[in-house]
DODO-467578 format. One record per residue (C-alpha): residue number from 1; x, y, z. Coordinates in nm, 4 decimals, padded with zeros to 6 digits. Layout:
% residues N
<rec><num>NUM</num><x>X</x><y>Y</y><z>Z</z></rec>
...
END
This chain:
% residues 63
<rec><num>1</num><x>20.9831</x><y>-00.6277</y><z>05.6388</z></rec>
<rec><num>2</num><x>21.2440</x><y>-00.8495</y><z>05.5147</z></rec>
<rec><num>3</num><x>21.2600</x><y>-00.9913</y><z>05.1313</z></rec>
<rec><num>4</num><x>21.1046</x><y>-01.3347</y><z>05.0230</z></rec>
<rec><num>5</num><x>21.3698</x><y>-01.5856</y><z>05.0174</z></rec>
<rec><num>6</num><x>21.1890</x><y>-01.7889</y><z>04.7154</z></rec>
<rec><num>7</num><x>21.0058</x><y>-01.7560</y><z>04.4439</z></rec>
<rec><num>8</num><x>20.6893</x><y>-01.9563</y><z>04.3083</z></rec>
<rec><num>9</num><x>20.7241</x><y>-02.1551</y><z>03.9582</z></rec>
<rec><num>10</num><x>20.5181</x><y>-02.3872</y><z>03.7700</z></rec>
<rec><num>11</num><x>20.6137</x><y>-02.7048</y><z>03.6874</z></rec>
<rec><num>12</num><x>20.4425</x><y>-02.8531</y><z>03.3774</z></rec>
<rec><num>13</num><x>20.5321</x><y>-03.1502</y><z>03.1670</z></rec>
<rec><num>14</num><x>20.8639</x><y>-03.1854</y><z>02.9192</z></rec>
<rec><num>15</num><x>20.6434</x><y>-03.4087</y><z>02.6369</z></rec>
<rec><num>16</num><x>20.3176</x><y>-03.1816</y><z>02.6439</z></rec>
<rec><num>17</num><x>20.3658</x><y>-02.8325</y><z>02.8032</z></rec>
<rec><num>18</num><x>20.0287</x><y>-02.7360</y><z>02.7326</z></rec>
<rec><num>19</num><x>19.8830</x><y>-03.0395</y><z>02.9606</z></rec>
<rec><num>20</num><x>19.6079</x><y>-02.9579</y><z>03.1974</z></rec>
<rec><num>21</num><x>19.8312</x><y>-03.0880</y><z>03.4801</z></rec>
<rec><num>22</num><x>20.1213</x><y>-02.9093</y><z>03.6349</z></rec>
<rec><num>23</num><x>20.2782</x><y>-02.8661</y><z>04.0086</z></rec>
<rec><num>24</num><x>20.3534</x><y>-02.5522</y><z>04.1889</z></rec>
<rec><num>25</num><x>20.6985</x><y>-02.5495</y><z>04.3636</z></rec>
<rec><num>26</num><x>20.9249</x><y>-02.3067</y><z>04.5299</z></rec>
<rec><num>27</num><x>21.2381</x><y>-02.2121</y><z>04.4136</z></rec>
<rec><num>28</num><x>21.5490</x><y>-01.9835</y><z>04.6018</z></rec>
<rec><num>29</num><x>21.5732</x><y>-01.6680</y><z>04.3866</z></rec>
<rec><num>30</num><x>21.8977</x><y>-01.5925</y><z>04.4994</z></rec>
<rec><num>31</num><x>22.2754</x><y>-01.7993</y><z>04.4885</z></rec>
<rec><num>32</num><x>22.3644</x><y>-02.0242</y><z>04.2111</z></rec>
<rec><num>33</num><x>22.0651</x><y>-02.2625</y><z>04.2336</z></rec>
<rec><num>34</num><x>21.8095</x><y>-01.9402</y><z>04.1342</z></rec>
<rec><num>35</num><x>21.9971</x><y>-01.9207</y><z>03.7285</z></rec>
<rec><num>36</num><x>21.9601</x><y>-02.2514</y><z>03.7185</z></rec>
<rec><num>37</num><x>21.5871</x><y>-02.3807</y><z>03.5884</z></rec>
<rec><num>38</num><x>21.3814</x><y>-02.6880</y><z>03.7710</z></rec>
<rec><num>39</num><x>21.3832</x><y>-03.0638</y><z>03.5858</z></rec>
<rec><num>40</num><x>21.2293</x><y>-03.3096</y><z>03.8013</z></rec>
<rec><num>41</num><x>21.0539</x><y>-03.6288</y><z>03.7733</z></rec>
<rec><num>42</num><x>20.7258</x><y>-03.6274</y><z>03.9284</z></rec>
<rec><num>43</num><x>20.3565</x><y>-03.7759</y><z>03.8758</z></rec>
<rec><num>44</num><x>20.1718</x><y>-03.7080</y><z>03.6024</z></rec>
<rec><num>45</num><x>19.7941</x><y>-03.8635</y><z>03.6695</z></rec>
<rec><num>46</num><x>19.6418</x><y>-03.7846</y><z>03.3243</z></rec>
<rec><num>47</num><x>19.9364</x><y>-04.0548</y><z>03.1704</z></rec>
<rec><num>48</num><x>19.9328</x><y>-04.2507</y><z>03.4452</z></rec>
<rec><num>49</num><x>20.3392</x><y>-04.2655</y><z>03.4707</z></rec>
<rec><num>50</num><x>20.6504</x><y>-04.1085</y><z>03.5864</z></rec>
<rec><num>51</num><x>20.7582</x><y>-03.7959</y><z>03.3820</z></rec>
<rec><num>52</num><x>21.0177</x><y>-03.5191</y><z>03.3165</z></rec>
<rec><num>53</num><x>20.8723</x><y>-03.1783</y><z>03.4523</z></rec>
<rec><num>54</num><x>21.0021</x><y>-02.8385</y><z>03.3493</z></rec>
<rec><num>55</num><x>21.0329</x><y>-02.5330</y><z>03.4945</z></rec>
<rec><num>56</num><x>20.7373</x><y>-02.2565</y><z>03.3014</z></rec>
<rec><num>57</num><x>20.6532</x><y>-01.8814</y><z>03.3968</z></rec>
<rec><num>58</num><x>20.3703</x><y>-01.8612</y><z>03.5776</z></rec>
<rec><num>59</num><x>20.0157</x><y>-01.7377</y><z>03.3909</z></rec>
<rec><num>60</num><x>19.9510</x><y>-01.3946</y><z>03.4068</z></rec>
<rec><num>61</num><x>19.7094</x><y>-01.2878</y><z>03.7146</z></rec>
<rec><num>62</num><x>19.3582</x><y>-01.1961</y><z>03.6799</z></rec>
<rec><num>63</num><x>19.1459</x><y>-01.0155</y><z>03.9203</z></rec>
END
């Protein structure tokens, strides 16, 4: 079986990290792009305007 070429992240927003809004992309996990860590403008609904998004871990999984 051959090895995942990305890895999941979670985008959430530079002003409030701890909004209830956030974006899951994809991101390489290998080559130079992989050290460095997602800042994007995107969306943000609850504000109602164009924002800087950061790159988070992702929450710990539940069962």
């Amino acid at each position: 079986m051959a090895k995942k070429t990305s890895v999941k992240v979670r985008l959430v927003p530079e002003a409030k990290p701890n909004s209830s809004f956030f974006y899951y992309v994809k991101k390489p996990n290998a080559g130079e792009k992989a050290k460095v860590k997602l800042k994007v403008k995107k969306y943000n609904p609850d504000t109602r305007k164009h924002e800087v998004f950061v790159e988070k871990k992702l929450p710990p999984h539940s069962k």
